[in-house]
C-alpha positions as CSV (number, residue, x, y, z in Angstrom):
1,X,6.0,44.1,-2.3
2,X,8.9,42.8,-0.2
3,X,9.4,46.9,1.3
4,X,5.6,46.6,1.8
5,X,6.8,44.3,4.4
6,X,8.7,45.9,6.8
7,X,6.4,47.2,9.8
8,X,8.0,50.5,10.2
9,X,9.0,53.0,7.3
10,X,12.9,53.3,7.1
11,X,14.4,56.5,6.8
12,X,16.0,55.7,4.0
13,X,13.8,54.0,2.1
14,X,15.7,53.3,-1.4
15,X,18.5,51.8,0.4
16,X,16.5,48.8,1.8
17,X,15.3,48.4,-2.0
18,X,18.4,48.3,-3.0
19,X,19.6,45.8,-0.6
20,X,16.7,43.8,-1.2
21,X,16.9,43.5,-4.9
22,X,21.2,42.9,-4.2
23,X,20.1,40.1,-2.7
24,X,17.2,38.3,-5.1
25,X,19.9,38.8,-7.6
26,X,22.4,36.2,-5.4
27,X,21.6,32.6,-4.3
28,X,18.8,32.3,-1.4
29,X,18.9,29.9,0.7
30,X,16.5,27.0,0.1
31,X,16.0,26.8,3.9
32,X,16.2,28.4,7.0
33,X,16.2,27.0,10.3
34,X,15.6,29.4,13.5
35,X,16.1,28.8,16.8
36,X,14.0,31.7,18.5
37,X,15.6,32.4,21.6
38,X,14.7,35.0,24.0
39,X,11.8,35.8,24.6
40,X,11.7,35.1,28.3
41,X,14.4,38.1,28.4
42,X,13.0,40.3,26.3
43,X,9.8,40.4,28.9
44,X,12.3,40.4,31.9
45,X,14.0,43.7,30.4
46,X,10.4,44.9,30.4
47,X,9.0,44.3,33.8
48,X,6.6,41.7,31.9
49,X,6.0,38.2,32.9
50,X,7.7,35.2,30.3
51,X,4.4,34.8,28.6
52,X,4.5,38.0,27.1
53,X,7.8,37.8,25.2
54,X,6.3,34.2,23.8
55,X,3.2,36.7,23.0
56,X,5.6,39.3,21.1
57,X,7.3,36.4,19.6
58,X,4.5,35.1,18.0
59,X,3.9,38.1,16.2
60,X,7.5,38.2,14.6
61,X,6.9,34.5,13.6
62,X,4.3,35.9,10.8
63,X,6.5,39.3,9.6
64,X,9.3,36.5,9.5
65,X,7.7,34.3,7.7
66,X,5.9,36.8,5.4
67,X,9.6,37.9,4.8
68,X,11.1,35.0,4.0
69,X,8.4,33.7,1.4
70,X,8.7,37.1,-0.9
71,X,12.3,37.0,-0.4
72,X,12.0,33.2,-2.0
73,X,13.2,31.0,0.7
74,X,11.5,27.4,0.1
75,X,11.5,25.6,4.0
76,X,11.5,27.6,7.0
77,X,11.9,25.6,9.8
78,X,11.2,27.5,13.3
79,X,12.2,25.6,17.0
80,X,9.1,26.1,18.9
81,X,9.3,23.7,21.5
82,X,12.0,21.1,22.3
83,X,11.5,17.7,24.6
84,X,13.0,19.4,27.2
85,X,10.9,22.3,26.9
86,X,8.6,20.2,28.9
87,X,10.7,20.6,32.6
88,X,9.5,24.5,32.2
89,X,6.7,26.2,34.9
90,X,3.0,24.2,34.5
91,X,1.9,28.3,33.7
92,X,4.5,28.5,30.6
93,X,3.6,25.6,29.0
94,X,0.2,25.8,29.2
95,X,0.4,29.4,27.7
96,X,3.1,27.9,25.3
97,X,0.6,24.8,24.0
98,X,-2.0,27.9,23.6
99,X,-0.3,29.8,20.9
100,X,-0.3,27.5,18.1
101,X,-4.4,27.7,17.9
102,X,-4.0,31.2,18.6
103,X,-1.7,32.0,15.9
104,X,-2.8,29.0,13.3
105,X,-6.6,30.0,13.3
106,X,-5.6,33.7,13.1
107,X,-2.7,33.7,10.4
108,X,-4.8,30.8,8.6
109,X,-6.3,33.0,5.7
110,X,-3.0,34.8,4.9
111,X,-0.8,32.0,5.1
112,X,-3.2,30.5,2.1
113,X,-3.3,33.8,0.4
114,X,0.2,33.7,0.4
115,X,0.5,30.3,-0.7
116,X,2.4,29.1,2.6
117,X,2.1,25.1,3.6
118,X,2.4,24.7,7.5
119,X,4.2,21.1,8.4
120,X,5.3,19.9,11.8
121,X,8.2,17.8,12.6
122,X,8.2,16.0,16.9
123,X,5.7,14.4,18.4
124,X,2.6,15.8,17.7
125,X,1.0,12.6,19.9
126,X,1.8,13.9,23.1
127,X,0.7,17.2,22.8
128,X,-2.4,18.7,24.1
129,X,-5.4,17.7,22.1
130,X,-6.7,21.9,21.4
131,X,-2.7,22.2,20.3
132,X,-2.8,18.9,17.7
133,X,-5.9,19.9,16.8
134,X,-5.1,23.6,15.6
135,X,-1.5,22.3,14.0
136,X,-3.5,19.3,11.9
137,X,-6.0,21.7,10.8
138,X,-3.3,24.2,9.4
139,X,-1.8,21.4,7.8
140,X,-4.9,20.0,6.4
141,X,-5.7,23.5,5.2
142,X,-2.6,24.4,3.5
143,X,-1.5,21.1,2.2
144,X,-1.8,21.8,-1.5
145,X,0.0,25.4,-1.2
146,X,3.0,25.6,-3.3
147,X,4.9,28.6,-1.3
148,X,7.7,28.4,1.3
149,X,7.1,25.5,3.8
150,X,6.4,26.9,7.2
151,X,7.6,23.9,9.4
152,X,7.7,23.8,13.2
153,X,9.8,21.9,15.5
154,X,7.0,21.3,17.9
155,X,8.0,18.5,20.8
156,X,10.7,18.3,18.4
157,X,14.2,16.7,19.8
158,X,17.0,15.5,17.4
159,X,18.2,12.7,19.3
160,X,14.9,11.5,19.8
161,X,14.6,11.8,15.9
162,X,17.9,9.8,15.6
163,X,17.0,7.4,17.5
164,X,13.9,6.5,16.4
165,X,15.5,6.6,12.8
166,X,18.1,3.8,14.5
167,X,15.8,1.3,15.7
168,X,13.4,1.6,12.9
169,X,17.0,0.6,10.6
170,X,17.6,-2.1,12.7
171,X,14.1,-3.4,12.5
172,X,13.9,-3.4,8.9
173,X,17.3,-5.1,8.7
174,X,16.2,-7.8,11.4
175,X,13.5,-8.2,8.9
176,X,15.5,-8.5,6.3
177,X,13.9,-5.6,4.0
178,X,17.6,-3.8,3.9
179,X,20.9,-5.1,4.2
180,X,23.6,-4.2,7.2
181,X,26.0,-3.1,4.0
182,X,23.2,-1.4,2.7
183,X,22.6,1.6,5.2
184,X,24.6,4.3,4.4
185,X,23.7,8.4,4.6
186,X,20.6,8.1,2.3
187,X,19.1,5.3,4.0
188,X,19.3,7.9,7.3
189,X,18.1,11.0,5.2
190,X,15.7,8.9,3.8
191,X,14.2,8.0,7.5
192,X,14.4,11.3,9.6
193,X,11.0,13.6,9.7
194,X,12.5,16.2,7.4
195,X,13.6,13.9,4.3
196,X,11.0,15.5,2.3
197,X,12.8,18.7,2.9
198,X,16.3,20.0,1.6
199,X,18.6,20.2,4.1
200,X,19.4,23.6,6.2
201,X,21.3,25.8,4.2
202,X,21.3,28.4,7.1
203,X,21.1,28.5,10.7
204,X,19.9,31.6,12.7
205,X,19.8,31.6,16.8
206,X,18.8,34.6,18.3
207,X,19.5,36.3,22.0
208,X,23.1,35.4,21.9
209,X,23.0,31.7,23.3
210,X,25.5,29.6,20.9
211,X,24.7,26.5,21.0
212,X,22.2,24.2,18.7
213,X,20.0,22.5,21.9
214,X,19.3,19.4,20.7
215,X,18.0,20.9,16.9
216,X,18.5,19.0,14.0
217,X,22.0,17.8,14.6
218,X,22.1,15.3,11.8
219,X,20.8,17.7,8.9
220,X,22.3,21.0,10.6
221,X,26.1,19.5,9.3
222,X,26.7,21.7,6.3
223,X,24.7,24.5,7.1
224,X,26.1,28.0,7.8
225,X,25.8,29.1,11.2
226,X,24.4,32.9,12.3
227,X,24.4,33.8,16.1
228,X,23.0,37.3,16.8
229,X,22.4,38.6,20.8
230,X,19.3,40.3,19.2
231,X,16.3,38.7,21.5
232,X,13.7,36.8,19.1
233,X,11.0,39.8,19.6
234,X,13.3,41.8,18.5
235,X,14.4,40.0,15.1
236,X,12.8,41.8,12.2
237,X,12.8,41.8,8.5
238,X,16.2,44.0,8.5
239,X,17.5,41.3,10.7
240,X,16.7,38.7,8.6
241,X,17.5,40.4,5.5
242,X,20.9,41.2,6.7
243,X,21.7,37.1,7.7
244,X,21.0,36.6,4.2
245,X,23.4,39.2,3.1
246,X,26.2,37.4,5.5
247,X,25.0,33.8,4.1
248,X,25.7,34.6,0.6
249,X,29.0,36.4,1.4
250,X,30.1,32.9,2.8
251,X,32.0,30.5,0.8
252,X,30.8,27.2,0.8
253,X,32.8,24.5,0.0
254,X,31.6,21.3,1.4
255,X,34.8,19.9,2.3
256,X,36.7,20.6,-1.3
257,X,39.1,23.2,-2.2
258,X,36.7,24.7,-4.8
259,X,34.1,27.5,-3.1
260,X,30.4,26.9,-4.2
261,X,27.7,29.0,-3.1
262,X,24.4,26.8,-3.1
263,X,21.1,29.1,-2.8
């Protein structure tokens, strides 16, 4: 099923099963986060305008996905727009609050044959109403799926997240609900959008940029990191499948002297 995936036929065909089964034999991580860089490059290498590598990108967001659930991965969280994504062209962003209908209402069917829940974490308020619209009713739709959680960062911005997460602390210890002593890392976990979620076990940024841009800086602090310079259009299954391979070469050891490799 998982070779089924790949878009194009390999040459060697037996070697990507191979690979693939190496790896369902070693921890997975429980979740991915992916900043998707590049696609206004990969349309500028092209001749084409920025739209179109958001276009192409799209597309990679469902073989991606589609990867990552056979492969068993449980979250996949995907940075589609930040809160400063907002000081882009009027044009971009208006093509850019398009794509979630257009990719939601087409991918709908096969993300619930596949068992896949879409979740949001941002703002969803201050987006356009066609673009809330589409995201709640993927959500709505999928919500009793038990496969990998496809989650977008959509008007998503960390500090934004952690400060919200701040003031609603303070409030509750104004209130006297909790107690100053009291707040510790679980009462923050407990309060950020992604608390339901385990935290990042792996990082991917594509296009060569390294840097995290304002992405989940609180849950991101144990995660292992993977900067590639392949542009997001570009990222495919082998791409994915071989930031696995790296991630479960890496010894984790959370600070102690003992190496533990968490899936």
């Amino acid at each position: 099923m998982l070779r089924k995936l790949f878009r194009k036929k390999t040459p060697d065909i037996q070697f990507i099963d191979d690979r693939i089964e190496s790896v369902k034999r070693k921890p997975i991580p429980n979740h991915v986060a992916i900043i998707m860089d590049g696609n206004g490059r990969w349309a500028k290498q092209r001749k084409m305008p920025r739209i179109a590598g958001h276009h192409e990108g799209m597309k990679k967001v469902r073989q991606i996905t589609n990867f990552a659930n056979a492969l068993g991965v449980k979250a996949l969280t995907l940075y589609a727009f930040s809160t400063e994504n907002w000081k882009r062209p009027k044009l971009e962003i208006d093509f850019l609050m398009n794509l979630p209908g257009e990719f939601l209402n087409t991918y709908l069917p096969e993300l619930m044959e596949r068992d896949i829940k879409v979740e949001m974490i941002g703002n969803i308020e201050a987006l356009p109403a066609h673009t809330r619209s589409a995201i709640i009713k993927a959500i709505e739709t999928t919500k009793n799926n038990k496969g990998l959680v496809l989650n977008f960062a959509m008007n998503y911005g960390s500090r934004v997240e952690l400060v919200h997460v701040m003031k609603e602390i303070v409030q509750e210890v104004e209130d006297g609900t909790i107690q100053k002593e009291d707040i510790d890392e679980n009462v923050i976990n407990s309060r950020l959008m992604t608390a339901h979620l385990p935290e990042p076990d792996l990082l991917i940024r594509t296009s060569g940029e390294v840097r995290l841009s304002n992405f989940m800086l609180w849950q991101l602090a144990y995660a292992e990191f993977i900067f590639t310079n392949v542009l997001w259009p570009d990222f495919n299954e082998e791409c994915f499948l071989a930031s696995i391979e790296d991630f479960q070469h890496r010894d984790r050891r959370f600070g102690s002297l003992e190496g533990d490799q968490k899936g």
